[in-house]
C-alpha positions as a printed Julia matrix, in Angstrom:
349×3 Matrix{Float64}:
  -84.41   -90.64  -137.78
  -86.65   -87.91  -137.29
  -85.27   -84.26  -138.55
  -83.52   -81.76  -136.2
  -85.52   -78.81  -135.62
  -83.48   -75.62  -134.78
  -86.5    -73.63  -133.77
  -85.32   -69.98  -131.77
  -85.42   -70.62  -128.38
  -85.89   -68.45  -125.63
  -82.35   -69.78  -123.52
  -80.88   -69.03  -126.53
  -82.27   -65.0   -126.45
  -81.73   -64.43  -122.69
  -78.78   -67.13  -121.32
  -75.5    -64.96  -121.4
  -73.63   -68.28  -120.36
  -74.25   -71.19  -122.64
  -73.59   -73.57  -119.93
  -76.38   -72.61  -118.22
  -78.96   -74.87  -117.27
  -82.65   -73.96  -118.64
  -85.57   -72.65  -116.57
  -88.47   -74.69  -116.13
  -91.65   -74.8   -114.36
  -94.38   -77.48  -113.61
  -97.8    -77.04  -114.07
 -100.06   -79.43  -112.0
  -98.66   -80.34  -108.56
 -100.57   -84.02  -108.33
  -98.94   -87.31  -107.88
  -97.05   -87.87  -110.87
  -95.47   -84.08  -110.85
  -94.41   -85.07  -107.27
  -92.79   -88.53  -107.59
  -91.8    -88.45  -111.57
  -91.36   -84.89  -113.01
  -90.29   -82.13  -110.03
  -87.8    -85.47  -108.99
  -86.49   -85.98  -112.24
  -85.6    -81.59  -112.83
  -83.97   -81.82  -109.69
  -81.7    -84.37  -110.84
  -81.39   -82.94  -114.72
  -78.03   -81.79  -115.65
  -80.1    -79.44  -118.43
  -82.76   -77.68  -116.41
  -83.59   -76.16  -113.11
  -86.91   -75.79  -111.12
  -87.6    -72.19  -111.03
  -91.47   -72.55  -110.04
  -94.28   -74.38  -109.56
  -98.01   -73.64  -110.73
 -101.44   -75.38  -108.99
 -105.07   -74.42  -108.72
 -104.68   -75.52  -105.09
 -103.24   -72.88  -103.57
 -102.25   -75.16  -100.06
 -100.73   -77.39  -102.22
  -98.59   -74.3   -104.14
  -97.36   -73.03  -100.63
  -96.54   -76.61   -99.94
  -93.64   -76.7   -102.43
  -92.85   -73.5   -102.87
  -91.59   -74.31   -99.09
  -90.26   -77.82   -99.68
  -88.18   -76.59  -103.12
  -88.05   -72.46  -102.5
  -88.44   -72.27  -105.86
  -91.71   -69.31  -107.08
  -95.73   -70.52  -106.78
  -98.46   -69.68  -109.08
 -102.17   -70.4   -108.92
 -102.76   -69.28  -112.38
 -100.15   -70.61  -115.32
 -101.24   -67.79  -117.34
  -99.49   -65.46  -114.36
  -96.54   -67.75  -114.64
  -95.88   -67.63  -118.1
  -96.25   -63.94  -118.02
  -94.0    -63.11  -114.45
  -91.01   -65.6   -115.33
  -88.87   -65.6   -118.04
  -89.15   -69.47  -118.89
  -87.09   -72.38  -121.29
  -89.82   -75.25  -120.52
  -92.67   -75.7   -118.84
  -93.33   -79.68  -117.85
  -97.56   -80.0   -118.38
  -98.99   -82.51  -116.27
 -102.88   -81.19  -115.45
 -106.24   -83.52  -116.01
 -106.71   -84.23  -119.81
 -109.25   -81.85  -120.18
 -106.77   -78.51  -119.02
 -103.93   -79.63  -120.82
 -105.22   -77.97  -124.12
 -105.19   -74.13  -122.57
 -101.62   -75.04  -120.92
  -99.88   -76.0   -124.63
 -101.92   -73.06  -126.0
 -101.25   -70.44  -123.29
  -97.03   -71.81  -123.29
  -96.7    -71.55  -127.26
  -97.98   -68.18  -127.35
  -94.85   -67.69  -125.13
  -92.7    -69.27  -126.74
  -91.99   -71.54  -124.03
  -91.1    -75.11  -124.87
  -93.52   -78.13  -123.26
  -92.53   -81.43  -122.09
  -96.59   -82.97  -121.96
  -97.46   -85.8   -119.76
  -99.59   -88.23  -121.69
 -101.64   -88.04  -123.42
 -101.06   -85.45  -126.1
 -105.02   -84.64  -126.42
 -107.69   -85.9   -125.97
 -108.99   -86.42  -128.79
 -107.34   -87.07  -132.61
 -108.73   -83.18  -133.83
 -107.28   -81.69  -130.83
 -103.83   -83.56  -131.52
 -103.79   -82.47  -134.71
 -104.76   -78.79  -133.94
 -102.16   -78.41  -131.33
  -99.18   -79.45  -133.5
 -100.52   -76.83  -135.74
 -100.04   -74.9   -133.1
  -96.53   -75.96  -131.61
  -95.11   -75.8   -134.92
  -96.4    -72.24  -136.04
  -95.23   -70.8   -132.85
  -92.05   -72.36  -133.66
  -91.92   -74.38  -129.66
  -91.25   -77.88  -129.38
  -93.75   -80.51  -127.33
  -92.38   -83.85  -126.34
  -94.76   -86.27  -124.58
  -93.45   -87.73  -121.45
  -92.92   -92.0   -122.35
  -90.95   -92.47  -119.88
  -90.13   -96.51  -121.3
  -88.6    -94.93  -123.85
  -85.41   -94.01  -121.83
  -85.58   -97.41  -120.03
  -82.95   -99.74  -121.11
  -85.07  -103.02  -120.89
  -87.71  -101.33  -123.32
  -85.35   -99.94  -125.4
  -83.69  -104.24  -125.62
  -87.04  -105.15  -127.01
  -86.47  -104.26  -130.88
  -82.88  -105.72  -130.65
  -84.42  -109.25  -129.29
  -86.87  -108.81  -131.63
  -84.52  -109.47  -134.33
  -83.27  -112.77  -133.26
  -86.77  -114.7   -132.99
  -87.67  -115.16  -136.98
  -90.92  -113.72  -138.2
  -92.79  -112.84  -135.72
  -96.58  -113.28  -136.45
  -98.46  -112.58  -132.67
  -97.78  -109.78  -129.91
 -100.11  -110.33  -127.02
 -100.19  -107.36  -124.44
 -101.66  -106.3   -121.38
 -101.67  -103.42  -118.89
 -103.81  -103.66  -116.0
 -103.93  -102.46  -112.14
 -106.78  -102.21  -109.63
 -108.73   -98.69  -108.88
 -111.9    -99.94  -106.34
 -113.64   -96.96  -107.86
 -113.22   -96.05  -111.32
 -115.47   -93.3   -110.98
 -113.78   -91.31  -108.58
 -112.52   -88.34  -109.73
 -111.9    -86.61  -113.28
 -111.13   -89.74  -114.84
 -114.1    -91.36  -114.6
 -115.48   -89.06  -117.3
 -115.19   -88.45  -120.5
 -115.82   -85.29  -121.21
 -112.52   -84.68  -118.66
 -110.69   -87.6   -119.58
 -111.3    -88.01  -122.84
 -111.85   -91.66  -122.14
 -110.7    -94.39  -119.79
 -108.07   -97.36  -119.71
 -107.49   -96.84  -123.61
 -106.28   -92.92  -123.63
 -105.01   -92.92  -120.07
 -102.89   -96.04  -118.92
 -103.22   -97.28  -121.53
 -101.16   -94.59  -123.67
  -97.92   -96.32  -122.59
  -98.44   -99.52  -124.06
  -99.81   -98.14  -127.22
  -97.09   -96.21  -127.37
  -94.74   -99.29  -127.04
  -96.77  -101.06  -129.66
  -96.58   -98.3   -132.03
  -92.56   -97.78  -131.28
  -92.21  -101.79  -131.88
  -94.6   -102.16  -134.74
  -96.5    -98.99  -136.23
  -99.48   -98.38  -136.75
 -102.04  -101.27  -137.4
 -104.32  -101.86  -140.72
 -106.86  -103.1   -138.29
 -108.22  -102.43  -135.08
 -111.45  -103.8   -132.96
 -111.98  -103.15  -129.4
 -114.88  -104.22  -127.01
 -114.69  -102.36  -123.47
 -116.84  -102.23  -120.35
 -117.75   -99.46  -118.12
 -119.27  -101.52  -115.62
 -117.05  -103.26  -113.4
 -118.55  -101.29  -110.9
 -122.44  -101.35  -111.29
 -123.35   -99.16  -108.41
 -121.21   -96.45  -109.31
 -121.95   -93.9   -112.21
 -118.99   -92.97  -114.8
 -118.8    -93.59  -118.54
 -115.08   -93.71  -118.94
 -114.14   -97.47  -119.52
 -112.87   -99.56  -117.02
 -111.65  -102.65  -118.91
 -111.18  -102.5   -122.86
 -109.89  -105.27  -125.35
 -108.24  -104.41  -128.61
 -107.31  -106.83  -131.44
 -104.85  -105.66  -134.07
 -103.71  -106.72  -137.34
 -101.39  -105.78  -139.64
 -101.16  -106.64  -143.75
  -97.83  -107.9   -142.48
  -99.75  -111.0   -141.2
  -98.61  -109.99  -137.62
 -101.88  -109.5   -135.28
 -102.53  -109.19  -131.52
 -104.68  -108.28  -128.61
 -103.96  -105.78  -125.76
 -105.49  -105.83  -122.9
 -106.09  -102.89  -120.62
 -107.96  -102.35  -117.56
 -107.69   -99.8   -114.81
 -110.27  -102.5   -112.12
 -107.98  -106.09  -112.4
 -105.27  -106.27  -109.86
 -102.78  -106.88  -109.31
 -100.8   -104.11  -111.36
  -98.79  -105.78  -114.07
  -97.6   -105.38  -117.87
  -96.73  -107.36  -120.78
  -95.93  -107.38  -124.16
  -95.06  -110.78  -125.35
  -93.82  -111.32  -128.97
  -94.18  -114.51  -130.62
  -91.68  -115.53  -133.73
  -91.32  -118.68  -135.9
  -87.57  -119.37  -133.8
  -88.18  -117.46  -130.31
  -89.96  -115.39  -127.96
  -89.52  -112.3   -126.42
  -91.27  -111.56  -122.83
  -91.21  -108.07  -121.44
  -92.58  -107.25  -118.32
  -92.39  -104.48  -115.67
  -88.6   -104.23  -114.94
  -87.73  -106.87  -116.98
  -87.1   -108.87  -120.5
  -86.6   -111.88  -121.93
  -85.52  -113.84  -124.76
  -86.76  -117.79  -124.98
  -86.92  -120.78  -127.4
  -90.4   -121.21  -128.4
  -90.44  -124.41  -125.89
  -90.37  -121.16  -122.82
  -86.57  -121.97  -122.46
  -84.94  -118.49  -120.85
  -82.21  -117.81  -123.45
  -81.6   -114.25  -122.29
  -82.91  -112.35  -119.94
  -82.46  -108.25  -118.52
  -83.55  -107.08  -114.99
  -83.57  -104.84  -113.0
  -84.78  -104.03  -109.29
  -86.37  -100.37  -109.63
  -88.08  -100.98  -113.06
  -86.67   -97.3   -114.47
  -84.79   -95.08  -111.32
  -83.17   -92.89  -113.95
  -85.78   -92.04  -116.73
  -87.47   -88.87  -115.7
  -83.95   -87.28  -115.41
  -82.86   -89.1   -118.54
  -86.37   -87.83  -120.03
  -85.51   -83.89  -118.67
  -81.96   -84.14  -120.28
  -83.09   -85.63  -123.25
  -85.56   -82.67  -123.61
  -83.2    -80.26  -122.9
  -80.98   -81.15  -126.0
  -84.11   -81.89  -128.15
  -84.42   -77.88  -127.21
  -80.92   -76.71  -127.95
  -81.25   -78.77  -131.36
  -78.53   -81.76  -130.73
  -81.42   -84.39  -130.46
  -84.58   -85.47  -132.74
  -88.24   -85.44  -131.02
  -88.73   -88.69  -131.35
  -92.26   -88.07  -128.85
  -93.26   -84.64  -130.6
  -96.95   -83.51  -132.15
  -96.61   -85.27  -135.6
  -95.56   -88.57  -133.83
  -98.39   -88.54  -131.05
 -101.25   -87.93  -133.56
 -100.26   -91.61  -134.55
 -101.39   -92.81  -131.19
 -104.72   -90.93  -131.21
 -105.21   -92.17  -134.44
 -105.26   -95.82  -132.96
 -107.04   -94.78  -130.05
 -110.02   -92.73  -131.79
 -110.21   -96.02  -133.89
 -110.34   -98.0   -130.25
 -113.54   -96.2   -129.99
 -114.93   -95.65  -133.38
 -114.66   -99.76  -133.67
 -116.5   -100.14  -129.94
 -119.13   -97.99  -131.22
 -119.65   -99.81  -134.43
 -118.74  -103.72  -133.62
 -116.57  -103.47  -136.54
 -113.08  -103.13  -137.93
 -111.82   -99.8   -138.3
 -108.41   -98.53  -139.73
 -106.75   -96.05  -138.19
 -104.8    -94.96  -140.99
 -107.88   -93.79  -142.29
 -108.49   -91.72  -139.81
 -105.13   -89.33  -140.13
C-alpha cells in the first residue's frame, strides 16, 4: 500500500468546522469538465464547487449562471482571489504544466485529468514539484473506482498462470486532425498518451510495468488531412515473467469499444466496457459482472476519494511517483516506433 502523506493543507489552516466540505474549482470548462468532473463535485460528499475558470469567457458566464458559483478567465486570478482546497485540472495537454505549477505555488491540492505530462521529463519535474510544495496531485482514472475494473485482479487469480493479455481501445474521430490533439507539440502525442492513458493505466494496475515494449503507429488514416499525432498505434509487451501482449489503440476505428482479455493455463477473463467475465478456456461464461451505465458513480467516488487522500485517511494510489510509470511506457511507445526496436521502459526511469 502506498504511504499516507499528511502534507499541511490549506482546509486544515482556514476550515473552523471540520465537517466542512472543501473548496474546489475547475479549470477548463470543455466536455469532460461538463459531463465527468463539475457532475461528479456536485454530487461529492467532500467538496463543493466554488468557481469555475475558462479562456472562453462566453463559456465562463455560461456556468457561472447554470451553477452561481465565481468565473475566472485567468487561473492565475483564481488561485490568487479564492481561498481554495483543490483545484480539478482538465485543460489541453500542453496548459496543464502552468496549471500544476501555478496551484502548488498555492498550496492548492490538484486532482489532474490524464495525462500527468506530456512527456516522461515533465512528469518527473512536476512531482518534484508537488512534493516540495508539500500539495498532493491525483490523476483522474476514473476505472479505478469502477467495481467491474476493480473484479479484474480478483478473477485474475482463479485462471492459473496467465501467459497472454490482449487489449484494445478504439473509437472513431472522422478527423484526427481537428483541433489541439492532432499535434504534438499540444498533445504530446496521439492515441498512445491520450485515450490511450486509460488502458495503460489498467495494464500497469493489473501487471506493472513491462521488460519490453515495441509499437508501430500510423498517422495517416486520413491522407488528405495534415497532423502528426498518431491515429492508430500497436504495442507488444513482454514481461521476464513469460506473460506478453499487444494493445491496440486507435482514435479513427469505430465503433467505440474496449478490451482487455487475459488468457491463463485454467481460464479466461474478458473485460469490456461495463462489463466482465470469467470463462473456461473452451469460452464457457463461468462468471460474469454487468452493469447498464458502465461507471454512474465514479467521478463522485473519484472527488470523495480525493478529498480523504487530502485530509490524510487514504493513500494516492494515482499520485506523481505512480504516473511517471505510465510515461515511462509511453515515452518507450515512441522511442521503440522511432527505432523499429525493443525498448525497456524501465530503463528509461
Amino acid at each position: 500500500m502506498a504511504e499516507l502523506l499528511t502534507f499541511p493543507t490549506t482546509s486544515a489552516l482556514h476550515r473552523k468546522d471540520p465537517q466542512m466540505k472543501l473548496r474546489a474549482a475547475v479549470v477548463g470548462l470543455g466536455k469532460q469538465a461538463r459531463e465527468d468532473h463539475i457532475p461528479g463535485l456536485l454530487a461529492s460528499d467532500g467538496a463543493e464547487l466554488v468557481a469555475v475558470c475558462d479562456d472562453d469567457a462566453e463559456v465562463v458566464r455560461e456556468q457561472q449562471y447554470k451553477l452561481r458559483v465565481a468565473g475566472y478567465t485567468d487561473f492565475r486570478e483564481l488561485f490568487r482571489a479564492e481561498q481554495l482546497d483543490l483545484v480539478v485540472v482538465c485543460v489541453p495537454h500542453h496548459v496543464g504544466r502552468d496549471v500544476i505549477e501555478a496551484a502548488a505555488e498555492h498550496g492548492i491540492h490538484i486532482l489532474k485529468e490524464k495525462p500527468f505530462a506530456t512527456t516522461l521529463a515533465e512528469a518527473t519535474d512536476l512531482a518534484d514539484r508537488c512534493e516540495q510544495a508539500k500539495v498532493h496531485l491525483m490523476v483522474t482514472l476514473q476505472r479505478r473506482f469502477n467495481p467491474i475494473y476493480t473484479s479484474f485482479t480478483q478473477l485474475a487469480d482463479q485462471i492459473g498462470t496467465p501467459f497472454v493479455v490482449n487489449a484494445a481501445y478504439t473509437l472513431h474521430i472522422s478527423d484526427p486532425s481537428d483541433g489541439w490533439r492532432g499535434r504534438t507539440a499540444k498533445a504530446g502525442g496521439g492515441c498512445i498518451i491520450d485515450m490511450g492513458y486509460h488502458v495503460i493505466d489498467m495494464l500497469l494496475w493489473y501487471f506493472g510495468l513491462p521488460d519490453r515494449v515495441l509499437c508501430d503507429m500510423s498517422m495517416s488514416a486520413r491522407p488528405d488531412r495534415n497532423y502528426d499525432a498518431e491515429d492508430t498505434a500497436l504495442i507488444h509487451f513482454s514481461y521476464d515473467s513469460g506473460l506478453y501482449g499487444s494493445l491496440l489503440l486507435s482514435r479513427f476505428i469505430g465503433p467505440k469499444a474496449e478490451q482487455i482479455r487475459l488468457v491463463g493455463s485454467r481460464g479466461i477473463v474478458d473485460l469490456e466496457r461495463g462489463r466482465i467475465r470469467r470463462l473456461s478456456n473452451d469460452g464457457e461464461v463461468l462468471e460474469s459482472l454487468a452493469r447498464e451505465q458502465a461507471w454512474p458513480s465514479a467521478a463522485a467516488s473519484q472527488v470523495n476519494y480525493f478529498c480523504r487522500v487530502i485530509e490524510g485517511l487514504r493513500p494516492n494510489m494515482s499520485g506523481p511517483k505512480e504516473n511517471i510509470a505510465h510515461l515511462s511506457f509511453i515515452a518507450a511507445c515512441y522511442e521503440a516506433a522511432r527505432t523499429h526496436a525493443y525498448v525497456n521502459p524501465k530503463e528509461l526511469l
